[in-house]
Kinemage of the C-alpha trace (Angstrom):
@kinemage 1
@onewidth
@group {chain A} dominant
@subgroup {mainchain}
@vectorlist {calphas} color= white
{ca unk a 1} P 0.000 0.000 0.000
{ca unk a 2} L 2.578 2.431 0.673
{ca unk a 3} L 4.397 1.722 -2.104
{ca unk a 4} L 1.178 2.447 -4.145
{ca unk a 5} L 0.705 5.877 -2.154
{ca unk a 6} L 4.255 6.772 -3.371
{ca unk a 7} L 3.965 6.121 -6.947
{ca unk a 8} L 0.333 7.284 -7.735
{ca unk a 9} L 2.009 10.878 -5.819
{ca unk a 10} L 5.012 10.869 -7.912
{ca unk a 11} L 2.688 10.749 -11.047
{ca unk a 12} L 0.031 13.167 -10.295
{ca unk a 13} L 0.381 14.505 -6.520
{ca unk a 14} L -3.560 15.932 -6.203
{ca unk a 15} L -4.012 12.160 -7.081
{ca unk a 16} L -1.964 10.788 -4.509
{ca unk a 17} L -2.887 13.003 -2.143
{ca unk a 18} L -6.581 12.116 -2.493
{ca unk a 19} L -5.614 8.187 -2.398
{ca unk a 20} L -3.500 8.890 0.669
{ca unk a 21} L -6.769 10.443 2.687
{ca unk a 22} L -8.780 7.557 1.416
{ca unk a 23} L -6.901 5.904 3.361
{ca unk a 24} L -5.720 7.313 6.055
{ca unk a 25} L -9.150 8.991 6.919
{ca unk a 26} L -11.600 5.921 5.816
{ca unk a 27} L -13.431 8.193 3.532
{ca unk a 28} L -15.385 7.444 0.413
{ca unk a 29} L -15.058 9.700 -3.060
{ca unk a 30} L -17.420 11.642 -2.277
{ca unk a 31} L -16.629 12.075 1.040
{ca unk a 32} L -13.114 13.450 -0.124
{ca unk a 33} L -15.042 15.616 -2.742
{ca unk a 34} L -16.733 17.040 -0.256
{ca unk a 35} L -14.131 18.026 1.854
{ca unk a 36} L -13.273 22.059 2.314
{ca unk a 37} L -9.957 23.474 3.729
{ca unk a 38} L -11.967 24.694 7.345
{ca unk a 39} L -12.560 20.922 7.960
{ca unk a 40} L -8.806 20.440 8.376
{ca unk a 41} L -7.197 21.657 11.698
{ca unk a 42} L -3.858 22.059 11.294
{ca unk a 43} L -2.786 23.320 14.568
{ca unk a 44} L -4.711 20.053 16.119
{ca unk a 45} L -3.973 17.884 13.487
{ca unk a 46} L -7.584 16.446 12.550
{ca unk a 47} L -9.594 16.206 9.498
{ca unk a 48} L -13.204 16.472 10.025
{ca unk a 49} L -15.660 14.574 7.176
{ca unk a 50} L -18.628 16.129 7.586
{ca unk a 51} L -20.378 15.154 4.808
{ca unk a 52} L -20.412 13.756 0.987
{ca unk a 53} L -21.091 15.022 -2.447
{ca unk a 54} L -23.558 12.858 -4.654
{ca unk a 55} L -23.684 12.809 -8.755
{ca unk a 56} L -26.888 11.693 -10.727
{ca unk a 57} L -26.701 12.140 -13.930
{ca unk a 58} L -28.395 15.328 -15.969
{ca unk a 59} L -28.399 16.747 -12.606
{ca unk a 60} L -26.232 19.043 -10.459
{ca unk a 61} L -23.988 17.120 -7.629
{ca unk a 62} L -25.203 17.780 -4.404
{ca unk a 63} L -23.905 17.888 -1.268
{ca unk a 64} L -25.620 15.016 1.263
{ca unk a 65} L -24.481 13.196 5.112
{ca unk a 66} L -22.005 10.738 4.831
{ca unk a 67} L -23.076 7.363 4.577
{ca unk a 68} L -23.088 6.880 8.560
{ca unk a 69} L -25.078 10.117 8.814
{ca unk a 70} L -22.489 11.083 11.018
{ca unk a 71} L -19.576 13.414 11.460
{ca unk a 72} L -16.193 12.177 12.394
{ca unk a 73} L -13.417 13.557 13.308
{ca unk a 74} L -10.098 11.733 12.171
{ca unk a 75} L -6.127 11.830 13.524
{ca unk a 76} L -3.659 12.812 10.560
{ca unk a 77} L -0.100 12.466 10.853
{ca unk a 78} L 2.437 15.422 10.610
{ca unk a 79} L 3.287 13.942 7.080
{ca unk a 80} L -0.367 13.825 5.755
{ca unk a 81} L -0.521 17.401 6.990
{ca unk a 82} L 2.710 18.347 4.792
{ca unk a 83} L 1.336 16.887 1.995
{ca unk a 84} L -2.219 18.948 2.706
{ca unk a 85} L -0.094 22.424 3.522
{ca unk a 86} L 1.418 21.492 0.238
{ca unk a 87} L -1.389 20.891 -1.382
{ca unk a 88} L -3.662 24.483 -0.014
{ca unk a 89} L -0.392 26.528 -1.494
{ca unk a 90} L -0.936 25.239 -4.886
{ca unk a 91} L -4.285 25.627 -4.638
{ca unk a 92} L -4.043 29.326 -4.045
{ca unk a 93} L -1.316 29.837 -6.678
{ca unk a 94} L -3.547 28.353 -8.766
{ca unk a 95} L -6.451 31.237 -7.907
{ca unk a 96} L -3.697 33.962 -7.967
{ca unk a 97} L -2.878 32.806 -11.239
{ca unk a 98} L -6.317 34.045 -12.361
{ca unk a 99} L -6.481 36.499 -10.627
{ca unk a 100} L -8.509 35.208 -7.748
{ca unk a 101} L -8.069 33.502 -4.165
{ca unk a 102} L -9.493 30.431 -2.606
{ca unk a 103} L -13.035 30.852 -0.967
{ca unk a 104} L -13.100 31.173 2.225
{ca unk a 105} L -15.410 27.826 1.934
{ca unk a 106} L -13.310 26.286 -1.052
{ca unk a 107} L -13.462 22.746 -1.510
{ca unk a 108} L -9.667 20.919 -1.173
{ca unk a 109} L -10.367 18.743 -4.276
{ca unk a 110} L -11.876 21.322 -7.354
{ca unk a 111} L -11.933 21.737 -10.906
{ca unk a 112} L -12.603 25.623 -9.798
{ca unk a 113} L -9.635 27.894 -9.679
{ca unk a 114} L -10.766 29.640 -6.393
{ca unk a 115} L -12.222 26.086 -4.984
{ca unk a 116} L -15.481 26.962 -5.154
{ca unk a 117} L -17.269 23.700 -6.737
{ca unk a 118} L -15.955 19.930 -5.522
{ca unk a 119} L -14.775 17.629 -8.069
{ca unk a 120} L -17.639 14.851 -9.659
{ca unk a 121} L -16.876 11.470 -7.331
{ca unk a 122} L -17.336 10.043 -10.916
{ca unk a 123} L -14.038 11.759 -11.980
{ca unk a 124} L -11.459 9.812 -9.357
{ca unk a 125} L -10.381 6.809 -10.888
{ca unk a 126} L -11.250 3.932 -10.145
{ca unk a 127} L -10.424 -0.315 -10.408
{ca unk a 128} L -12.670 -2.837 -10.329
{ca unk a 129} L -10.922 -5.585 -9.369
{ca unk a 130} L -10.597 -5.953 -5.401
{ca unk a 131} L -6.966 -6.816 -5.316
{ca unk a 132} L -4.925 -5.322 -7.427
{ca unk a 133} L -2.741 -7.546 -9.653
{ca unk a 134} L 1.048 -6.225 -10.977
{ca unk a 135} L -0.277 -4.387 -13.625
{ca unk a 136} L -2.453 -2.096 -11.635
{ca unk a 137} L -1.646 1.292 -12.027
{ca unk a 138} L -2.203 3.597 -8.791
{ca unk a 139} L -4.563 5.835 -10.960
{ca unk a 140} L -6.663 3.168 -11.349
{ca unk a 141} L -6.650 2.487 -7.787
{ca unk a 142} L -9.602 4.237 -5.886
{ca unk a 143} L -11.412 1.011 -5.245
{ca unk a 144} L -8.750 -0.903 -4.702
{ca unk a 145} L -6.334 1.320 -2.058
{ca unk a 146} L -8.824 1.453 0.382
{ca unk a 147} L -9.996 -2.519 -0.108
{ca unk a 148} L -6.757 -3.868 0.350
């Protein structure tokens, strides 16, 4: 598993950074899609997944609860936050680069320059086999990273 978290990073690092949470947080796509940058306390080193963002097609997404219906609050490593810090300075680099900044709500995961729509669950990549064989490629690996 790590190994996969190190390659599918070196080859796309928004992907591996959304593989890595899958993980480490126990979240589903849209979970992660739904996450914004005030559910992440960096000073106490906690991600909160509040809720999840639903496609159906020929309609807008939409954000819903989780599949619990609950809120949790989840323990990140200093080296999951790195990656995260990393992560919110491209982001806004990004918006400066068109002349905006991120939301003040902005989602961490978004096609939007300033954040301000989530990425389509549909969009992450995903496997369907439940263990991966050799030839698996970590951006194909969605279902698979967090079945192993």
């Amino acid at each position: 598993m790590a190994q996969l978290l190190l390659v599918a990073a070196e080859e796309d690092a928004e992907l591996g950074l959304f593989l890595r949470l899958a993980v480490v947080l126990g979240a589903r796509r849209g979970e992660l899609c739904a996450l914004r940058w005030h559910h992440i306390a960096f000073d106490r080193g906690e991600v909160l997944v509040a809720s999840s963002i639903s496609y159906v097609a020929g309609q807008p997404l939409f954000e819903k609860d989780t599949k619990t219906h609950a809120e949790r609050r989840v323990a990140v490593g200093a080296d999951t936050l790195e990656l995260l810090r990393a992560h919110r300075v491209r982001a806004a680099e990004v918006a400066l680069s068109v002349g905006a900044s991120l939301a003040p709500d902005a989602y961490v995961f978004s096609p939007a320059a300033d954040g301000g729509a989530p990425i389509r669950p549909d969009s992450v990549p995903t496997a369907s086999p439940r263990s991966p064989s050799a030839s698996t490629s970590p951006a194909d690996c969605m279902t698979c990273a967090t079945s192993w």
